[in-house]
Biopython code that builds the backbone (N, CA, C, O; Angstrom):
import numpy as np
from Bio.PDB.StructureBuilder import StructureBuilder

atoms = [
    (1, "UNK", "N", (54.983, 172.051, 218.777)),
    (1, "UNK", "CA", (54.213, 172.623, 217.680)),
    (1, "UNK", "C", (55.115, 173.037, 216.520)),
    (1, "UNK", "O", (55.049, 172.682, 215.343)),
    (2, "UNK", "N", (55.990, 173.883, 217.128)),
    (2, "UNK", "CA", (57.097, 174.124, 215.989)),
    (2, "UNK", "C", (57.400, 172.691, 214.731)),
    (2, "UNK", "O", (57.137, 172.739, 213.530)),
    (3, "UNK", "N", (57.864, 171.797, 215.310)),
    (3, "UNK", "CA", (58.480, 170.408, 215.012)),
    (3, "UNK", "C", (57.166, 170.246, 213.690)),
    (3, "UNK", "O", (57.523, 169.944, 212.551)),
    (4, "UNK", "N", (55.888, 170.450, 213.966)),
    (4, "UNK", "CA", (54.989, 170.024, 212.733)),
    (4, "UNK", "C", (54.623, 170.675, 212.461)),
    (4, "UNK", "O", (53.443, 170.585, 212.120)),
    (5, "UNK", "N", (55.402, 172.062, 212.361)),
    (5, "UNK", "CA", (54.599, 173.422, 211.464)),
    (5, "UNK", "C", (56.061, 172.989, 210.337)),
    (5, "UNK", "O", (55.844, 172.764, 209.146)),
    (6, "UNK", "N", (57.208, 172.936, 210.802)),
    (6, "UNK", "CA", (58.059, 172.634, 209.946)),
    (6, "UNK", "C", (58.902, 171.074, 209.039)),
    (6, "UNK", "O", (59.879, 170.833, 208.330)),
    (7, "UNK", "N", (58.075, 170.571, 209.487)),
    (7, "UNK", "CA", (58.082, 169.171, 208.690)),
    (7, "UNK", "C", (57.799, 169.160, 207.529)),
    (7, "UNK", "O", (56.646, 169.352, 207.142)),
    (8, "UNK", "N", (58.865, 168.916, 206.685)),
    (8, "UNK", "CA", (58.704, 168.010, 205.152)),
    (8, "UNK", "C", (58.448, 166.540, 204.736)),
    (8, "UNK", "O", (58.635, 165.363, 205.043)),
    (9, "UNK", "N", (57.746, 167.617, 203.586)),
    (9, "UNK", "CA", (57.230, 166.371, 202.945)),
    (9, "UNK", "C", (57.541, 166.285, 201.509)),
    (9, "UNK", "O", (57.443, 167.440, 201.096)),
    (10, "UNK", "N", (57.825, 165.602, 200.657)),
    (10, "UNK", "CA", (58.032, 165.364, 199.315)),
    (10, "UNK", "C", (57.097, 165.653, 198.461)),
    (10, "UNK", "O", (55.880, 165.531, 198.600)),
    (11, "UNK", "N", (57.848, 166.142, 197.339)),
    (11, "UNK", "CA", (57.009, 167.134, 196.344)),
    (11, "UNK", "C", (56.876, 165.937, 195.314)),
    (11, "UNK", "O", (55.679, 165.742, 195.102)),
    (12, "UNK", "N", (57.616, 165.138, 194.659)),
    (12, "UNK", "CA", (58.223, 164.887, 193.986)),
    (12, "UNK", "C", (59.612, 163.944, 193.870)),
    (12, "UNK", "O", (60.570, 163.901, 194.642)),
    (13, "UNK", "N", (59.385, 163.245, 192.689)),
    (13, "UNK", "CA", (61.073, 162.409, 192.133)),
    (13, "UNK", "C", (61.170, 162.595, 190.943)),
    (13, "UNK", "O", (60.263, 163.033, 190.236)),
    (14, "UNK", "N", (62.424, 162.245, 190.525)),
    (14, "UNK", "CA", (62.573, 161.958, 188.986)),
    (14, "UNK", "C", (63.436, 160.592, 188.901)),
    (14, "UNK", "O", (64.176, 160.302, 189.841)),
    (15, "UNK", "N", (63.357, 159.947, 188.024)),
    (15, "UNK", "CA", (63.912, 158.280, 187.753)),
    (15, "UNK", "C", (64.342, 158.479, 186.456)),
    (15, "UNK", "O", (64.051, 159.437, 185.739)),
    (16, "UNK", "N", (65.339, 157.144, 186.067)),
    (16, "UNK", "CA", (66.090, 157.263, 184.449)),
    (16, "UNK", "C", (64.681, 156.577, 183.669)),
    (16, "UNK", "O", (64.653, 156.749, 182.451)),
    (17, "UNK", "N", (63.552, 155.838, 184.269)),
    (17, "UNK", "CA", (62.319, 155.629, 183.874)),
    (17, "UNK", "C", (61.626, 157.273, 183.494)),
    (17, "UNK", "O", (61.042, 157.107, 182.423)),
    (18, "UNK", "N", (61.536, 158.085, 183.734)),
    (18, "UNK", "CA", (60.825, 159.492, 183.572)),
    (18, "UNK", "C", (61.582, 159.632, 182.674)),
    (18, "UNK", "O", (60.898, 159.591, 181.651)),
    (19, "UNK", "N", (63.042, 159.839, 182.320)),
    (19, "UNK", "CA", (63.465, 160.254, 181.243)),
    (19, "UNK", "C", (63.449, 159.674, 179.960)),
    (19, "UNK", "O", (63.239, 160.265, 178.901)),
    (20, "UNK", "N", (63.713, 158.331, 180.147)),
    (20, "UNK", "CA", (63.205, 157.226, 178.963)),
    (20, "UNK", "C", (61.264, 157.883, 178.580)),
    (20, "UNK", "O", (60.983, 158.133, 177.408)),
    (21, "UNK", "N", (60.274, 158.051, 179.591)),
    (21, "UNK", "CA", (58.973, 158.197, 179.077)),
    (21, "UNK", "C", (59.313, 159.764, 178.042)),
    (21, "UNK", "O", (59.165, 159.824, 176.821)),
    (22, "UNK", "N", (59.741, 160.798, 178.861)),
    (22, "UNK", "CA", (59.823, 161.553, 178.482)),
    (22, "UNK", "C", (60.630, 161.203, 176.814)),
    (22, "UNK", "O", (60.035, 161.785, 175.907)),
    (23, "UNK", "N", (61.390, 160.678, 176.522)),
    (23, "UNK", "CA", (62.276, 160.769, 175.042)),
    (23, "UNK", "C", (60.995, 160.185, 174.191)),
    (23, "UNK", "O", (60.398, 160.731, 173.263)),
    (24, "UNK", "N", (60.791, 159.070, 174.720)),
    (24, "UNK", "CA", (59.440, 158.403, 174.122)),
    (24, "UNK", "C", (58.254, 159.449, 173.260)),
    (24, "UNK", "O", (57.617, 159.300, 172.217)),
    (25, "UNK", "N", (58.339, 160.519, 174.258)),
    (25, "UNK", "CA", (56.644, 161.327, 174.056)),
    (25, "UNK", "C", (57.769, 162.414, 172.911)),
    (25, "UNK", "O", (57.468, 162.096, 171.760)),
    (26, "UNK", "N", (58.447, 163.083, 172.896)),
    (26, "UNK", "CA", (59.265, 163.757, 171.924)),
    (26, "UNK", "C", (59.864, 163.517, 171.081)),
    (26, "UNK", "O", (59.659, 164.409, 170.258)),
    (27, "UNK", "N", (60.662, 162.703, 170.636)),
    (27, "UNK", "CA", (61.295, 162.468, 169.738)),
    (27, "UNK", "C", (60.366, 161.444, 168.834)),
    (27, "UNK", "O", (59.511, 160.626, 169.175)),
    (28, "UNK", "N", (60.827, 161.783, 167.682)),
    (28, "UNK", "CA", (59.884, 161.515, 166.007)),
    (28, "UNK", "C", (60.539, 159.856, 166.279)),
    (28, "UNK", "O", (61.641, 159.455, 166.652)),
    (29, "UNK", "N", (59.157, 159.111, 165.854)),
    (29, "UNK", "CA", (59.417, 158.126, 165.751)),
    (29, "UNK", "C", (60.182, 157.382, 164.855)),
    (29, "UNK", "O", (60.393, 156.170, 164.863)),
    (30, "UNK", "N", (60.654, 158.411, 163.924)),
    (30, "UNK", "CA", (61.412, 158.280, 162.399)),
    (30, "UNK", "C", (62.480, 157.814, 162.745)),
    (30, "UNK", "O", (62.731, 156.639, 162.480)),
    (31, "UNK", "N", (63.444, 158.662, 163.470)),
    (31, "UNK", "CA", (64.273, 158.776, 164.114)),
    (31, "UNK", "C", (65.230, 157.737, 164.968)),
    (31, "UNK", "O", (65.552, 158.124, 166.092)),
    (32, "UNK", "N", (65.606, 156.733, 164.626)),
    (32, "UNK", "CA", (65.688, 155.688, 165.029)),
    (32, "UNK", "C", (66.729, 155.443, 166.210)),
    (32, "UNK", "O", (66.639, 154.927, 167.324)),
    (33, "UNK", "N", (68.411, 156.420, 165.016)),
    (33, "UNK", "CA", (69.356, 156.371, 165.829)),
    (33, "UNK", "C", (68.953, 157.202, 166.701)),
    (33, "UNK", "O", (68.987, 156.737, 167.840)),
    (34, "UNK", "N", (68.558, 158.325, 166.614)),
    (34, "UNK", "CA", (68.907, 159.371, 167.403)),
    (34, "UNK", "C", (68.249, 158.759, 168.854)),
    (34, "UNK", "O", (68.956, 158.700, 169.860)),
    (35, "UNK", "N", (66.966, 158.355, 168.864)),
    (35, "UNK", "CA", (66.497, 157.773, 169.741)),
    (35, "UNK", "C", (67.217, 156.771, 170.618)),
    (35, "UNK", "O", (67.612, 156.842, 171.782)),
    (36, "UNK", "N", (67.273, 155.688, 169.581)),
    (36, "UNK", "CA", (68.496, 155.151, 170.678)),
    (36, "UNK", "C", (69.887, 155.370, 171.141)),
    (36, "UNK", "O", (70.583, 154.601, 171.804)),
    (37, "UNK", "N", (70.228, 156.755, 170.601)),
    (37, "UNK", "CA", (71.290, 157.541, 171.328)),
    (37, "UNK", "C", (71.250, 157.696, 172.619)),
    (37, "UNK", "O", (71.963, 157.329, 173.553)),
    (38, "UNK", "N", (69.844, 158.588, 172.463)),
    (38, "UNK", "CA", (69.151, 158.916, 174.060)),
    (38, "UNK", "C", (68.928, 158.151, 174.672)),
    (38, "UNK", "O", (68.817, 158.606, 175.810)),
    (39, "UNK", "N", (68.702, 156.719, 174.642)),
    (39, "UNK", "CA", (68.180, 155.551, 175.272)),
    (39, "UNK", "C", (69.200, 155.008, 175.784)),
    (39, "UNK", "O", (69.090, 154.509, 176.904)),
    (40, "UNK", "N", (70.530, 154.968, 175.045)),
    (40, "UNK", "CA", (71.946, 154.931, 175.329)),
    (40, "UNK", "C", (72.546, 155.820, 176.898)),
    (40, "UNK", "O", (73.010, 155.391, 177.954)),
    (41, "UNK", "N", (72.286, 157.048, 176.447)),
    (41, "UNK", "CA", (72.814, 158.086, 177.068)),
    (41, "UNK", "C", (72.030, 157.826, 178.538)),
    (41, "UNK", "O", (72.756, 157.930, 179.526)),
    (42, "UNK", "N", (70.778, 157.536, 178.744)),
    (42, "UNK", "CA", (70.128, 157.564, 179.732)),
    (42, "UNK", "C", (70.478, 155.728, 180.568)),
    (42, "UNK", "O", (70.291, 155.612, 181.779)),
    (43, "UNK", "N", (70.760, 155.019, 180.083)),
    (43, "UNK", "CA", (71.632, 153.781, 180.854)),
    (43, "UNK", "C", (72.629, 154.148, 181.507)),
    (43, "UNK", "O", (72.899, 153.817, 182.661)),
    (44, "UNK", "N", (73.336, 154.975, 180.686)),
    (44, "UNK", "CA", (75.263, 155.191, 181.503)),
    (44, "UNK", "C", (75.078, 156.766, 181.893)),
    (44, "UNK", "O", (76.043, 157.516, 181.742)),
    (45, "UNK", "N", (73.590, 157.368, 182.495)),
    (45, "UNK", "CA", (73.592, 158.287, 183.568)),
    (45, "UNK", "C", (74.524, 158.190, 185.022)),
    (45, "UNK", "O", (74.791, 157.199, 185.701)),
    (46, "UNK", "N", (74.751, 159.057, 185.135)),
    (46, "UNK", "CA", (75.464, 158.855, 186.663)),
    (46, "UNK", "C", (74.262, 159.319, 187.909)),
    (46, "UNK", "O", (73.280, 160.021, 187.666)),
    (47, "UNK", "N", (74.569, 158.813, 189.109)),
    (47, "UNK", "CA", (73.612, 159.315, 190.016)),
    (47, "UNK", "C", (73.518, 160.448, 190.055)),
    (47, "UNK", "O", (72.577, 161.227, 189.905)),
    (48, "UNK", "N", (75.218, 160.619, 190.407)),
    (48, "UNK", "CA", (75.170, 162.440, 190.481)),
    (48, "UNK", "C", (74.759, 163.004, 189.325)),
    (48, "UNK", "O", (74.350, 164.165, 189.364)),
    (49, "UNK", "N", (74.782, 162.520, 188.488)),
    (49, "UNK", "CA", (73.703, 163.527, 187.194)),
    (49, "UNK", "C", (72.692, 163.610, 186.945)),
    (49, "UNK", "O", (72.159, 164.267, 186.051)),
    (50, "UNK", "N", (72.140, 162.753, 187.928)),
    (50, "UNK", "CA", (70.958, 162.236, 188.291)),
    (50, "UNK", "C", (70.264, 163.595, 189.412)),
    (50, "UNK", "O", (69.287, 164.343, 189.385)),
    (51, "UNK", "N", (71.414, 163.347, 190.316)),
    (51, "UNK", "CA", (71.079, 164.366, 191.197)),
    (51, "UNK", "C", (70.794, 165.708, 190.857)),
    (51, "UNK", "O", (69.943, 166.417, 191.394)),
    (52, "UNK", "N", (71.556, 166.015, 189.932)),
    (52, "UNK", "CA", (71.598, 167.457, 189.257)),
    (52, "UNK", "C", (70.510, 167.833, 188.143)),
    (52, "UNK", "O", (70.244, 169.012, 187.910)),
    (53, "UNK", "N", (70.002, 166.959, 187.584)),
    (53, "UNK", "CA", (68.655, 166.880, 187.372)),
    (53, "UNK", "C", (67.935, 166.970, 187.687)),
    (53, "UNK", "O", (67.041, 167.494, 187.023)),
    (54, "UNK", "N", (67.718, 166.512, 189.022)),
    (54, "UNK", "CA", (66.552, 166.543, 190.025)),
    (54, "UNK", "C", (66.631, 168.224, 190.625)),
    (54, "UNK", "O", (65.650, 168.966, 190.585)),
    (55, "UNK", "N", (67.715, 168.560, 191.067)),
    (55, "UNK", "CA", (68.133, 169.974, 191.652)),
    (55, "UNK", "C", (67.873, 171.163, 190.709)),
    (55, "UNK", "O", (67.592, 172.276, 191.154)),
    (56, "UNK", "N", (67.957, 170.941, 189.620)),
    (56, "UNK", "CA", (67.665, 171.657, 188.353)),
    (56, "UNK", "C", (66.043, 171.726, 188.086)),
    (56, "UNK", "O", (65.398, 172.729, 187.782)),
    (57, "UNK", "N", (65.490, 170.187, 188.311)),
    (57, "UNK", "CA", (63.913, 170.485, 188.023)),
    (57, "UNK", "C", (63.116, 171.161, 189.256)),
    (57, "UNK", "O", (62.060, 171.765, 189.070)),
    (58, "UNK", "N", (63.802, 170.987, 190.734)),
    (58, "UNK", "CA", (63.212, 171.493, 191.876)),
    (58, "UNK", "C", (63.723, 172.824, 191.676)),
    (58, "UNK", "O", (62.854, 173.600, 192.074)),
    (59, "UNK", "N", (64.751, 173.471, 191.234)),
    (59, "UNK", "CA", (64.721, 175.257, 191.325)),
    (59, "UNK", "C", (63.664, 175.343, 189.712)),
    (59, "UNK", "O", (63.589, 176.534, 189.410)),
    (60, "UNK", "N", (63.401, 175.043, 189.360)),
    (60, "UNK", "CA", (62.935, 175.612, 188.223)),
    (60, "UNK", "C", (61.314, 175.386, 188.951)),
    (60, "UNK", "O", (60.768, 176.488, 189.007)),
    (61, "UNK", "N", (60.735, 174.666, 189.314)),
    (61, "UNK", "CA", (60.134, 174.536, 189.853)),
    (61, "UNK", "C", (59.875, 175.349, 190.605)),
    (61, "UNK", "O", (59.167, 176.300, 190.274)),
    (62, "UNK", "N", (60.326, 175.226, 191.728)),
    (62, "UNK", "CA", (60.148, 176.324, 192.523)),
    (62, "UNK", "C", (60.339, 177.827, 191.893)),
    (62, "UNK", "O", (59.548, 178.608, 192.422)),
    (63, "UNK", "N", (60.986, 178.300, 191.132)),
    (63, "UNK", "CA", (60.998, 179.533, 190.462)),
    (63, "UNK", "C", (59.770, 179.617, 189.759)),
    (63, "UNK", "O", (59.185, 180.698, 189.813)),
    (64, "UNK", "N", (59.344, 178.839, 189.214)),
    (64, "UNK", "CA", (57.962, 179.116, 188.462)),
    (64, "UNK", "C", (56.298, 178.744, 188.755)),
    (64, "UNK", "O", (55.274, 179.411, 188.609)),
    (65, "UNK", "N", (56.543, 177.414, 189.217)),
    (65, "UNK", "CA", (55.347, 176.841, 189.642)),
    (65, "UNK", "C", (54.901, 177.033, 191.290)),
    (65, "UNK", "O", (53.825, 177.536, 191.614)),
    (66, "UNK", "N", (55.588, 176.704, 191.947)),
    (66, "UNK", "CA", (55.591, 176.085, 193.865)),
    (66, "UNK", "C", (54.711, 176.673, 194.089)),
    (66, "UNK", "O", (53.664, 176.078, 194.347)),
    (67, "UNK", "N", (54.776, 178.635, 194.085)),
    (67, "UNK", "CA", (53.870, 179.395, 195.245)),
    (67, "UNK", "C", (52.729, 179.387, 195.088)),
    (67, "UNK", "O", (51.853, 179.211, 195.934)),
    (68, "UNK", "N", (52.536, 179.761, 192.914)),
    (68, "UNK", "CA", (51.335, 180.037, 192.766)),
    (68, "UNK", "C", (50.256, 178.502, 192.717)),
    (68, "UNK", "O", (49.046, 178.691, 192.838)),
    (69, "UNK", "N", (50.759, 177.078, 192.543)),
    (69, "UNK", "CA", (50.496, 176.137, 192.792)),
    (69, "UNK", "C", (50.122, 175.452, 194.368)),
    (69, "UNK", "O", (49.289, 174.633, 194.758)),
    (70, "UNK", "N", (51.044, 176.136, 194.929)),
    (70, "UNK", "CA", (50.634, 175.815, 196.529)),
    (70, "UNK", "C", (49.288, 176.530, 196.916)),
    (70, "UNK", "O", (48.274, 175.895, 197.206)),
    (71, "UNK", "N", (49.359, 177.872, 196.898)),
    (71, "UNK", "CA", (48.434, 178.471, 196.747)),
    (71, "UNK", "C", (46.818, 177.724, 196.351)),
    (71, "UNK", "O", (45.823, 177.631, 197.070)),
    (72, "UNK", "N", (47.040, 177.258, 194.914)),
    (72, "UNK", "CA", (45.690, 176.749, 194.720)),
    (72, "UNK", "C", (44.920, 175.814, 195.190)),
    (72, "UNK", "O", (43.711, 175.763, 195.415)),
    (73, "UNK", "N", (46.263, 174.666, 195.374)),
    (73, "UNK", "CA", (46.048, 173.653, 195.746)),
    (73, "UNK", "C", (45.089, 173.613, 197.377)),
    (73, "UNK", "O", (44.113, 172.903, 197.620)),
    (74, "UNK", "N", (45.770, 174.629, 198.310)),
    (74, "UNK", "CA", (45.530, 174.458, 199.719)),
    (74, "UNK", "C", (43.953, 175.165, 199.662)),
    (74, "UNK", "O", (42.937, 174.659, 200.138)),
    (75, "UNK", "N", (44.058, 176.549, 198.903)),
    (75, "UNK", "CA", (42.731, 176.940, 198.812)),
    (75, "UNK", "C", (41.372, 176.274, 198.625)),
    (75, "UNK", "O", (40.255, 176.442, 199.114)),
    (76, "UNK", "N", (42.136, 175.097, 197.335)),
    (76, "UNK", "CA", (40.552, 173.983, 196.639)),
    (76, "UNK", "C", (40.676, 172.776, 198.536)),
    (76, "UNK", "O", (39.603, 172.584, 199.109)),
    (77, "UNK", "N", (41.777, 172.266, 199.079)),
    (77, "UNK", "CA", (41.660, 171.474, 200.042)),
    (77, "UNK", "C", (40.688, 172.281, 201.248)),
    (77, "UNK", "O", (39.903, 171.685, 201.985)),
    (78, "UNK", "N", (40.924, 173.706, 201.263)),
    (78, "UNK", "CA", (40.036, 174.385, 202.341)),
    (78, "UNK", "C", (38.427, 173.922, 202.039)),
    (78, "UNK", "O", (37.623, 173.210, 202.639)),
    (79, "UNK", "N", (38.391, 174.848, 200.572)),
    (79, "UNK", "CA", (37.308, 174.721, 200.176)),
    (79, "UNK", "C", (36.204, 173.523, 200.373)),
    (79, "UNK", "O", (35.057, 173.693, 200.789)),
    (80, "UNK", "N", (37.029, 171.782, 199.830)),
    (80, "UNK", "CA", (36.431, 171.008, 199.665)),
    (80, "UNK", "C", (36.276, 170.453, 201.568)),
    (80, "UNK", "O", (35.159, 170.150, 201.987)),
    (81, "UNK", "N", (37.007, 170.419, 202.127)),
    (81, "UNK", "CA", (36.847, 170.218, 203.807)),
    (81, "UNK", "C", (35.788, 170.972, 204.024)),
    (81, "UNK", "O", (34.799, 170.342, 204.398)),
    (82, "UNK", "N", (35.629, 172.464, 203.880)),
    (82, "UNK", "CA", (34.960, 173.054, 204.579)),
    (82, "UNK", "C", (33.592, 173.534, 204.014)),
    (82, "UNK", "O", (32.812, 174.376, 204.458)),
    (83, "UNK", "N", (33.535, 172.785, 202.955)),
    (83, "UNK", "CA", (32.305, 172.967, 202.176)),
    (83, "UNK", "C", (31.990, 174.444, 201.846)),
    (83, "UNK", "O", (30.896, 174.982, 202.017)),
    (84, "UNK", "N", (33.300, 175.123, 201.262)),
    (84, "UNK", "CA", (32.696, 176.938, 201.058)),
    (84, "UNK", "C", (32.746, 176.799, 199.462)),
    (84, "UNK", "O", (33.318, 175.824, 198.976)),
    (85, "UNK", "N", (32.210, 177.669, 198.726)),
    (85, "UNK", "CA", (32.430, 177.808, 197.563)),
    (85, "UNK", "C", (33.316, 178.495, 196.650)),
    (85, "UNK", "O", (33.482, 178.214, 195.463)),
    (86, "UNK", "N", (34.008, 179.654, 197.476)),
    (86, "UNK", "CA", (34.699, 180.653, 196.953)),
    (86, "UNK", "C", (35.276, 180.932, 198.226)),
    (86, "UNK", "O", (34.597, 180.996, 199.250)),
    (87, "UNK", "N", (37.235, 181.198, 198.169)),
    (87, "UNK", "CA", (37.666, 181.299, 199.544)),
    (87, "UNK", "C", (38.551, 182.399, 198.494)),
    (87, "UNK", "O", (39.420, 183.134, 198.962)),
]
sb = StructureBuilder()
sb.init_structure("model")
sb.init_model(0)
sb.init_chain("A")
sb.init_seg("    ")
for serial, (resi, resn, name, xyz) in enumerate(atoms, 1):
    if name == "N":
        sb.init_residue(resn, " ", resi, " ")
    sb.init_atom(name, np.array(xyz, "f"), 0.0, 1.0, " ", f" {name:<3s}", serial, name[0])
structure = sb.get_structure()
């Protein structure tokens, strides 16, 4: 029982694809070089900076979002299984 009370599961990834969408949605389309600076910069990423990205978005994450998000999430899954309206 222990063994599947404590089993993980994945929250989440991040890819040099997420960061390319992400420059996409922010930066002014005016902007030409600067853009393809970033577009630059995000080819000759390293894994490990990769990694540290990812480690950076999971504590921030978890510092801000996880509990009160877990929270909701499991409450609406009770809810909708168990057909209650308010838990």
């Amino acid at each position: 029982m222990s063994d599947k009370m404590s089993k993980g599961f994945h929250i989440t990834s991040v890819c040099r694809n997420d960061i390319l969408q992400m420059i996409d949605d922010i930066i002014d389309d005016e902007d030409e070089l600067k853009t393809l600076m970033l577009i630059n910069g995000v080819k000759n990423i390293t894994d490990g900076e990769m990694k540290a990205i990812a480690s950076n978005l999971c504590d921030a994450f978890c510092e801000e979002f996880f509990w009160d998000n877990l929270e909701y999430i499991f409450k609406k899954i009770m809810m909708e299984k168990n057909d209650i309206k308010k838990i």
